[in-house]
C-alpha positions in Angstrom: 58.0 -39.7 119.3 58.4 -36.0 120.0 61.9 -35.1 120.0 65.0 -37.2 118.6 68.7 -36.5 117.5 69.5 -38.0 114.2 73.1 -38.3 112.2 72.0 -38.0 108.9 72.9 -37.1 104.7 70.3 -34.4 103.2 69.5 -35.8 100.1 67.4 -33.1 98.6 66.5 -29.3 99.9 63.2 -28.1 97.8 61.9 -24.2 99.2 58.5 -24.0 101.1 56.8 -20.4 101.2 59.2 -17.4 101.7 61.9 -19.0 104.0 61.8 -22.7 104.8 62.9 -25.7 103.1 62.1 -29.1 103.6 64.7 -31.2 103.4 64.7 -35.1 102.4 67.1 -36.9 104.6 69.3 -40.5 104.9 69.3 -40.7 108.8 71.2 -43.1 110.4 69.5 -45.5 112.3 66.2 -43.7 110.6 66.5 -44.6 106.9 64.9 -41.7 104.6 63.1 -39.5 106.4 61.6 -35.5 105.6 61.7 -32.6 107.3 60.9 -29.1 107.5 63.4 -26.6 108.5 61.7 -23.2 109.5 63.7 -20.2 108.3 66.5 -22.0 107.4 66.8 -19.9 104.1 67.3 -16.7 106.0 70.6 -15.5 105.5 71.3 -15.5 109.4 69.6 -18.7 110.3 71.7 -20.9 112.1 69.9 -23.9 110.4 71.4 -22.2 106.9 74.7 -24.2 106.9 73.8 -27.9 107.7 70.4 -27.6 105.4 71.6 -27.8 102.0 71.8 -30.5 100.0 74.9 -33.0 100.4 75.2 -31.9 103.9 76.1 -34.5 106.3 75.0 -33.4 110.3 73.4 -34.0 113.3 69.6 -32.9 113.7 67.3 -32.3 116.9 63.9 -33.0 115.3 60.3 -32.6 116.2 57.2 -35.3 115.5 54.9 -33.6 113.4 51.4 -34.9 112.3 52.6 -34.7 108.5 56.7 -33.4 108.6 58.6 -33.1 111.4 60.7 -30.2 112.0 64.2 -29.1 112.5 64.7 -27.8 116.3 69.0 -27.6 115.5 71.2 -28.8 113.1 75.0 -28.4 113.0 77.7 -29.8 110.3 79.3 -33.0 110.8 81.8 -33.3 107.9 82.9 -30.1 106.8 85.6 -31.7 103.9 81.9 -32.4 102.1 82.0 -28.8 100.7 83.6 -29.5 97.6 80.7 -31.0 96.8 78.5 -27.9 97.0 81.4 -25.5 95.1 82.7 -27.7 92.3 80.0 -28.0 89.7 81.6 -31.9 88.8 81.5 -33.2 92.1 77.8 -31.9 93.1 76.7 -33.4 89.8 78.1 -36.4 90.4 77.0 -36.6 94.2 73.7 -35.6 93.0 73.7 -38.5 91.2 73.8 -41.0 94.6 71.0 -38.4 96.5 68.8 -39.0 93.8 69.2 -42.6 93.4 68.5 -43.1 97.1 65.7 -41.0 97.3 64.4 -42.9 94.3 65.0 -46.1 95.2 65.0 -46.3 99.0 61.0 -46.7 100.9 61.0 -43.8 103.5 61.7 -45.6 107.3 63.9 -48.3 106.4 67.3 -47.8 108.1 70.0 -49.3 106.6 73.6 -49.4 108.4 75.7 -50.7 105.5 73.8 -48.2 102.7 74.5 -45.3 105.2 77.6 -46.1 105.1 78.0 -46.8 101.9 76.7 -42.8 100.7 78.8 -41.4 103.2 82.0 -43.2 102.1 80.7 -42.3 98.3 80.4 -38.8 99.4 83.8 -38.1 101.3 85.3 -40.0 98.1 83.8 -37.3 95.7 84.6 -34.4 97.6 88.2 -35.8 97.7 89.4 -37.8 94.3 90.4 -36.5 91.5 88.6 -35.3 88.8 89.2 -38.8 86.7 88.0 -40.7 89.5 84.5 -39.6 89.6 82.7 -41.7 87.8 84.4 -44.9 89.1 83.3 -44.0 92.2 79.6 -42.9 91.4 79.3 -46.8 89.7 81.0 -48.1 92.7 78.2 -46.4 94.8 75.6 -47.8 91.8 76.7 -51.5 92.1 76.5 -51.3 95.9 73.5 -50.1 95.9 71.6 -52.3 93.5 73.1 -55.2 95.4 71.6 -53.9 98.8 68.4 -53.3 97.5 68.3 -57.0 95.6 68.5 -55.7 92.1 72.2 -57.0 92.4 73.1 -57.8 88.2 74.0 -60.8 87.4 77.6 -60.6 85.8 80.2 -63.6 85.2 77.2 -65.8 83.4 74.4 -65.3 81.0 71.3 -63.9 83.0 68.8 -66.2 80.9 70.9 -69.2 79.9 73.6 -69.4 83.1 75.8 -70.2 80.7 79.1 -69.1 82.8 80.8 -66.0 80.5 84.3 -65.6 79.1 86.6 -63.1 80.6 87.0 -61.4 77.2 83.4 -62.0 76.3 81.5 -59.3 75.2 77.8 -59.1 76.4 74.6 -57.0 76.4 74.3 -56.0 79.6 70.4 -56.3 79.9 68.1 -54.8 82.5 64.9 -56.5 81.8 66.8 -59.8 81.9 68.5 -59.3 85.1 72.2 -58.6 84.1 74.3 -59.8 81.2 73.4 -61.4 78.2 75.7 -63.8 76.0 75.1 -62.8 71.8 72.8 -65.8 71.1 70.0 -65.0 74.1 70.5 -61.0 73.9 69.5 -61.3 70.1 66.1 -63.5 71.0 65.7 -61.2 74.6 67.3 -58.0 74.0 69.2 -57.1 71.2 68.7 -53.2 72.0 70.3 -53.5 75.5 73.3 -51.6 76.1 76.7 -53.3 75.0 79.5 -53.9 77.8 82.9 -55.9 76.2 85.6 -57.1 78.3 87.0 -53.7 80.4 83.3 -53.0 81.1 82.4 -56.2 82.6 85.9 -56.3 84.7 85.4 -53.0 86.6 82.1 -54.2 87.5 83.7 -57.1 89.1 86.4 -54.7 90.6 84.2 -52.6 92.0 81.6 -55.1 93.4 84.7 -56.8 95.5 86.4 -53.9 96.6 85.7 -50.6 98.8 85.6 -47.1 97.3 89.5 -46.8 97.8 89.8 -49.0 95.3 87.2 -47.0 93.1 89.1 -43.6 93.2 92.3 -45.9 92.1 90.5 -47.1 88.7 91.5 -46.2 85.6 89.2 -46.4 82.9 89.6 -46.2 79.0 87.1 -43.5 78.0 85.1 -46.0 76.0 84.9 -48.3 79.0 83.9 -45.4 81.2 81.1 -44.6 78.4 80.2 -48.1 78.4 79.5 -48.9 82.2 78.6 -45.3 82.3 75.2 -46.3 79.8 75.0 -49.9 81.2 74.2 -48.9 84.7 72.2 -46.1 84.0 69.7 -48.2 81.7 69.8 -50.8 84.4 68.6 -48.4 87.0 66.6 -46.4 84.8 64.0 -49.7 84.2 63.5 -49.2 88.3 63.1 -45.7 88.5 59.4 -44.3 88.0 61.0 -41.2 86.0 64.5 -40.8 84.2 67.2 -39.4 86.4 67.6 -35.7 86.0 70.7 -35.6 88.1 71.8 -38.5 85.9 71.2 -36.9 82.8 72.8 -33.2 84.4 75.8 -35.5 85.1 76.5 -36.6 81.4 75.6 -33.9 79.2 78.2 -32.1 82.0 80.9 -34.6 81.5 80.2 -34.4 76.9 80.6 -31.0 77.6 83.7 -31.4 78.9 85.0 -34.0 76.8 83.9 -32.2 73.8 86.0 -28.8 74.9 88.7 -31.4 75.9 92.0 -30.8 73.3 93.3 -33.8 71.8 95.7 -35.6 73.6 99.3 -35.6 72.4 100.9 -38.3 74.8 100.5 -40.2 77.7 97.8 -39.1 80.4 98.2 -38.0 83.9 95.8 -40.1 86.0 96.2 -39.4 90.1 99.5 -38.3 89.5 101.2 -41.1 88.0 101.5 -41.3 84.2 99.8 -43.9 82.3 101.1 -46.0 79.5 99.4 -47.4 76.5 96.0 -48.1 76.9 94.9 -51.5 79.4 94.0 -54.5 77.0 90.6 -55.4 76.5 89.7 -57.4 79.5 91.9 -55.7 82.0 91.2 -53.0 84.9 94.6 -50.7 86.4 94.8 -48.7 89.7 97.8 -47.7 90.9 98.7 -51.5 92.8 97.8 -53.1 89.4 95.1 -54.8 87.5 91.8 -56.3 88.8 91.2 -60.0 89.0 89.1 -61.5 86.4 86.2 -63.5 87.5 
């Protein structure tokens, strides 16, 4: 191939002897690809800036029998450095790198999952804090979808029995998705449990773009709840548990653990919020999400 330009997402940056890295990239009209950038860890290298992880630029690359190499590379996106300063937001980008390196065979371009992590990206480096994990599960639901793993989530995954909006199920990898109480307690009683504000932001979020993502609101037991759901559902196709996922939660217990009790109403995106939703119901600022 010899040399080629690339727009691409560096998903990953590991060091190679005293000075290089090799960096794991998302390249569009590429798919996942990796490549050595000589020097780049030099503190004058002009390769520095647009080789470190959750970088989004354009690349001049060189064939190589086993990596190719970086020949240039410049910044694209320069909003995405929030995600490299703001310990939060790289966790929870870190989360959607290491899911697509994971998951995603090296060489397979994809247009809409490019897409898809750049969108999730530019999303984290701008929402507020509270929105951060909506939109990491709106990037999780996506991309289980795109690969095929897509759950199965208004009826029983072993019966296709159709579910109840208020319905709470187990929400079952092995099985393929949710689980009404009489099959989850003869297929998987231990799966994770996901009640009515659970199952409607998945919904939400599988209809809508990641705008509507950084506008949910989430109880933080429905958070927690979608939060375990999705990881055990990705776990069971991941060779090894995710260490950005688990960086990412013990992060955000931290947090919640130094967090002071709450004396009133919450500020969510600037507007105030009222009671919490009922069980069943997803708000963003235009209103609730459609159940079903």
């Amino acid at each position: 191939m010899g040399l080629y330009r690339v727009e691409a997402l560096v998903l990953r940056a590991r060091p190679m002897g005293e000075a290089d890295r090799v960096l794991t990239l998302f390249a569009r009209g590429e798919g996942k690809l990796q490549a050595v950038a000589r020097g780049s860890r030099r503190p004058r290298s002009r390769l520095m800036g647009a080789t470190q992880p959750l970088c989004h630029g354009r690349y001049l690359l060189m064939s190589g029998r086993e990596l190719d190499s970086v020949q240039q590379a410049e910044l694209v996106d320069h909003g995405l450095r929030p995600l490299r300063e703001d310990l939060r937001r790289m966790a929870a980008a870190s989360v959607t790198a290491e899911l697509v390196d994971a998951l995603v065979e090296a060489r397979e371009p994809s247009e809409a999952l490019f897409r898809a992590l750049e969108q999730t990206w530019t999303a984290l480096a701008e929402a507020p804090p509270a929105s951060l994990g909506p939109v990491v599960f709106w990037f999780c639901i996506h991309l289980m979808d795109r690969l095929g793993y897509a759950p199965v989530l208004d009826r029983c995954a072993a019966c296709g029995r159709e579910l109840g909006a208020a319905e709470a199920v187990r929400f079952s990898a092995r099985e393929g998705g949710s689980l009404c109480a009489s099959c989850a307690a003869e297929r998987d009683a231990g799966a994770p449990l996901l009640k009515a504000e659970g199952r409607a932001a998945l919904r939400h979020l599988r209809q809508h773009d990641v705008d509507a993502a950084r506008r949910l609101i989430l109880s933080p037991e429905g958070e927690r709840q979608v939060r375990r759901a999705l990881y055990h559902f990705i776990e069971y196709r991941l060779s090894a548990p995710s260490r950005a996922w688990q960086f990412w939660e013990s992060l955000d217990e931290l947090e919640r653990a130094e967090m002071p009790a709450a004396a009133g109403p919450t500020v969510v995106s600037g507007a105030p919020s009222g009671p919490p939703a009922a069980e069943g119901s997803v708000e963003g600022h235009g209103g609730r999400a459609a159940q079903g």
